[in-house]
C-alpha positions as a Markdown table, in Angstrom:
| # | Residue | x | y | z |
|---|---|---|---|---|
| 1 | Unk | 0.0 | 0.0 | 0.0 |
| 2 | Unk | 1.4 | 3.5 | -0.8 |
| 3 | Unk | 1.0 | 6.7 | 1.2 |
| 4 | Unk | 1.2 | 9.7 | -1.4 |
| 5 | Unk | 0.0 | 12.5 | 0.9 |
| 6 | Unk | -1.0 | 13.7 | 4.7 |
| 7 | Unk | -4.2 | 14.5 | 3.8 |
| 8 | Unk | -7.0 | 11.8 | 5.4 |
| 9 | Unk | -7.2 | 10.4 | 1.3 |
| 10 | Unk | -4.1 | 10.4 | 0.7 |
| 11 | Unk | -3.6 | 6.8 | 0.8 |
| 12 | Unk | -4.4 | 3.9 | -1.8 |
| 13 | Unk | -6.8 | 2.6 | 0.8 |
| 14 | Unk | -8.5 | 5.8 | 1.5 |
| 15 | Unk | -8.0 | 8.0 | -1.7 |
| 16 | Unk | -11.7 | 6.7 | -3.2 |
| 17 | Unk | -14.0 | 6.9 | 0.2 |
| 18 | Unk | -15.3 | 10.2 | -1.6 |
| 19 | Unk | -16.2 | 8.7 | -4.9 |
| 20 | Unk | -18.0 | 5.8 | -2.6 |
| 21 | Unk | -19.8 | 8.5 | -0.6 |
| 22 | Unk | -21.2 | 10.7 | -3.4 |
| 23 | Unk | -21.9 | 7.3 | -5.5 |
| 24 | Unk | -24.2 | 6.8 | -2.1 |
| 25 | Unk | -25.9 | 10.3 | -1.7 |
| 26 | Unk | -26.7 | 9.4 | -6.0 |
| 27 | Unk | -28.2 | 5.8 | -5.1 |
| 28 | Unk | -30.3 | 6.8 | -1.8 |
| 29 | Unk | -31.8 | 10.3 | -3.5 |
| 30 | Unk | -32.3 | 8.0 | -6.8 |
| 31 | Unk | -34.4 | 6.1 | -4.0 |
| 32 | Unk | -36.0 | 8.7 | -2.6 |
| 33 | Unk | -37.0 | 10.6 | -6.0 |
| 34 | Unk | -38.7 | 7.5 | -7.2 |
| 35 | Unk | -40.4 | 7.4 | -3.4 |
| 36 | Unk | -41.5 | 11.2 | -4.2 |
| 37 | Unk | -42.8 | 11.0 | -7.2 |
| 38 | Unk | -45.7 | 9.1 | -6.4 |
| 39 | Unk | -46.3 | 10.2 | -2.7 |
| 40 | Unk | -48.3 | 12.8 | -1.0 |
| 41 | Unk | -46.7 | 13.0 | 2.3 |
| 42 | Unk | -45.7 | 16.1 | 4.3 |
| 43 | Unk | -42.4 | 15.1 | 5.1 |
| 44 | Unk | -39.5 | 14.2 | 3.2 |
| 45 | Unk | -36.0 | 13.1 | 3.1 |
| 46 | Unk | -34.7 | 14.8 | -0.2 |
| 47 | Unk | -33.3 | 18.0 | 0.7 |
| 48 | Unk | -31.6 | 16.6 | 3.8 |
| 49 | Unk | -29.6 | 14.1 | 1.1 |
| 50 | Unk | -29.2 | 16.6 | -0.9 |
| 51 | Unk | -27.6 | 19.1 | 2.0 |
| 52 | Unk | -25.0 | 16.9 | 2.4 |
| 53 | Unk | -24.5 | 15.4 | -1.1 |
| 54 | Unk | -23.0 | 19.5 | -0.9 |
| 55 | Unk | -21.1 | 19.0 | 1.9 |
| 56 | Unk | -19.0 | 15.8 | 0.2 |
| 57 | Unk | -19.1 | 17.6 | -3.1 |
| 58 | Unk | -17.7 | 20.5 | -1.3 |
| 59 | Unk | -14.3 | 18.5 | -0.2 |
| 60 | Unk | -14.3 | 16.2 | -3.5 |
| 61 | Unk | -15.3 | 18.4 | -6.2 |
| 62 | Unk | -13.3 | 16.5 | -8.9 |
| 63 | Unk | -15.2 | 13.3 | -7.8 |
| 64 | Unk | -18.5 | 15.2 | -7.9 |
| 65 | Unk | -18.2 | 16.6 | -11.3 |
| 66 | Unk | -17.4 | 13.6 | -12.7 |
| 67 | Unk | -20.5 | 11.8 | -11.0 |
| 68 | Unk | -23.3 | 14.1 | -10.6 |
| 69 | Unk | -25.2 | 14.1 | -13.9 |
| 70 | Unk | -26.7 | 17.8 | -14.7 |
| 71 | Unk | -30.1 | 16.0 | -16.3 |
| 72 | Unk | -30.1 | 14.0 | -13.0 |
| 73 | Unk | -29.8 | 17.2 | -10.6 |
| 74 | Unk | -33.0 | 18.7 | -13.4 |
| 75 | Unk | -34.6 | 16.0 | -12.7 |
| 76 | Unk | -34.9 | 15.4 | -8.9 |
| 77 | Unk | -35.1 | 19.2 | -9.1 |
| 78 | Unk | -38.4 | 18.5 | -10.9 |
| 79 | Unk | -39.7 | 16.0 | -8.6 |
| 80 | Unk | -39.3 | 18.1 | -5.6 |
| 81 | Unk | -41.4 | 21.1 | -7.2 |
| 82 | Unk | -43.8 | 18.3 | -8.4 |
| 83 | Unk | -44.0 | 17.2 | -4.6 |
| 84 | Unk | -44.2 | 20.6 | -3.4 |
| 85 | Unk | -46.7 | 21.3 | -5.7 |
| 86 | Unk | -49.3 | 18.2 | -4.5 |
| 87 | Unk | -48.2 | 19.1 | -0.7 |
| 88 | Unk | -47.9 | 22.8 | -0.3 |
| 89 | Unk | -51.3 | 22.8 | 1.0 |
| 90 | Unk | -50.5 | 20.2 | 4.0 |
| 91 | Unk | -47.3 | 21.8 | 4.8 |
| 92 | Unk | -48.4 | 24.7 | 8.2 |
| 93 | Unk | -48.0 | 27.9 | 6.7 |
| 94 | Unk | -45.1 | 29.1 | 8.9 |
| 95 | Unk | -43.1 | 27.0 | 7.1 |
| 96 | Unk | -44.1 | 26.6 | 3.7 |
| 97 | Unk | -42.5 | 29.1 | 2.2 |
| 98 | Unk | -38.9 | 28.6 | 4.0 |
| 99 | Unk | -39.1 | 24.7 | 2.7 |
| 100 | Unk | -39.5 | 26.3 | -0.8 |
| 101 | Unk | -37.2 | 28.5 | -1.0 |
| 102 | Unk | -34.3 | 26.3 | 0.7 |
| 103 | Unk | -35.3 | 23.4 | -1.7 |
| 104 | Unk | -34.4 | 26.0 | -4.3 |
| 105 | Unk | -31.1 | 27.5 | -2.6 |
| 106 | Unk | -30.0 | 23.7 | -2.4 |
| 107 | Unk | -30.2 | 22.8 | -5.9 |
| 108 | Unk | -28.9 | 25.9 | -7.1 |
| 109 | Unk | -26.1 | 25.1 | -5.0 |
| 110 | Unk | -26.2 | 21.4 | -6.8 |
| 111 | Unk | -26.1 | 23.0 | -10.1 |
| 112 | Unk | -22.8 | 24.6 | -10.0 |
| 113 | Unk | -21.8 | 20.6 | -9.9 |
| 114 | Unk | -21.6 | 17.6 | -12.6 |
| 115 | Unk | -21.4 | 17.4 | -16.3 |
């Protein structure tokens, strides 16, 4: 095993725990997208996935440009309005609007990522 660096990846053991993390924000908000799109409940788990899908694509940028896919990020984009849309109603008022708009400061955020 070689060690090419001091940084926590910079080993041949360690240097692809990034690509495995963001390969496993993808797979679980694939799984949850395909959960949204036919549900009608208040709560959901997307824009916590997605908050720190940003947080590993933050440190491993390289890794997240190559993996994100920018018609993937449109589309779970999509299904979130489309949830939003069925729900809004059901969501109490004082917090409605704040679920909106971070929904939409998150994938913004997502955007800037991917190919």
């Amino acid at each position: 095993m070689k060690i090419f660096s001091t940084a926590p990846e910079g080993n041949e053991l360690a240097q692809y725990v990034g690509v495995d993390y963001i390969k496993f924000s993808i797979s679980t908000i694939e799984s949850v997208t395909d959960w949204m799109k036919n549900n009608d409940n208040v709560a959901q788990p997307l824009l916590a996935n997605i908050d720190l899908l940003l947080m590993i694509s933050h440190k491993y940028s390289t890794d997240a440009n190559l993996l994100l896919e920018k018609r993937k990020i449109q589309e779970w984009k999509q299904v979130f309005h489309d949830w939003f849309a069925r729900c809004e109603s059901k969501i109490h008022a004082k917090y409605r609007e704040g679920i909106k708009e971070n929904g939409d400061e998150l994938f913004i955020k997502l955007e800037q990522y991917g190919h």
